[in-house]
Residue, then its C-alpha position, 0 to 999 in steps of 0.5 A: x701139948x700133952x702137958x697142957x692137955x694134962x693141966x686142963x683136964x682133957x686130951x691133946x685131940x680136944x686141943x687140936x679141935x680148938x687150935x691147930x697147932x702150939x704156935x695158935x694155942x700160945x697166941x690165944x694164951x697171950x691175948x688172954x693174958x694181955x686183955x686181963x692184964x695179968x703181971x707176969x713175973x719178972x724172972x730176969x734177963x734174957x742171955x743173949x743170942x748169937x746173932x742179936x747184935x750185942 
């Protein structure tokens, strides 16, 4: 949050007052980005993780 904070010109309490915590500020942060419909760069494959059946 403190670099997010930093990007946006403001404090972490100022991001706090809008959303309560990283997991609401990335939600609104995707529906934004969905509703513009902004391409993202394709970066490459995931690794895979223990557990995902592959």
């Amino acid at each position: 949050m403190d670099e997010v904070a930093r990007r946006a010109g403001t404090n972490k309490n100022a991001l706090y007052r809008r959303q309560p915590n990283r997991v609401a500020l990335g939600v609104v942060v995707y529906r934004r980005l969905a509703a513009t419909g902004t391409v993202l760069p394709d970066t490459g494959a995931m690794p895979p993780t223990h557990g995902s059946g592959e």
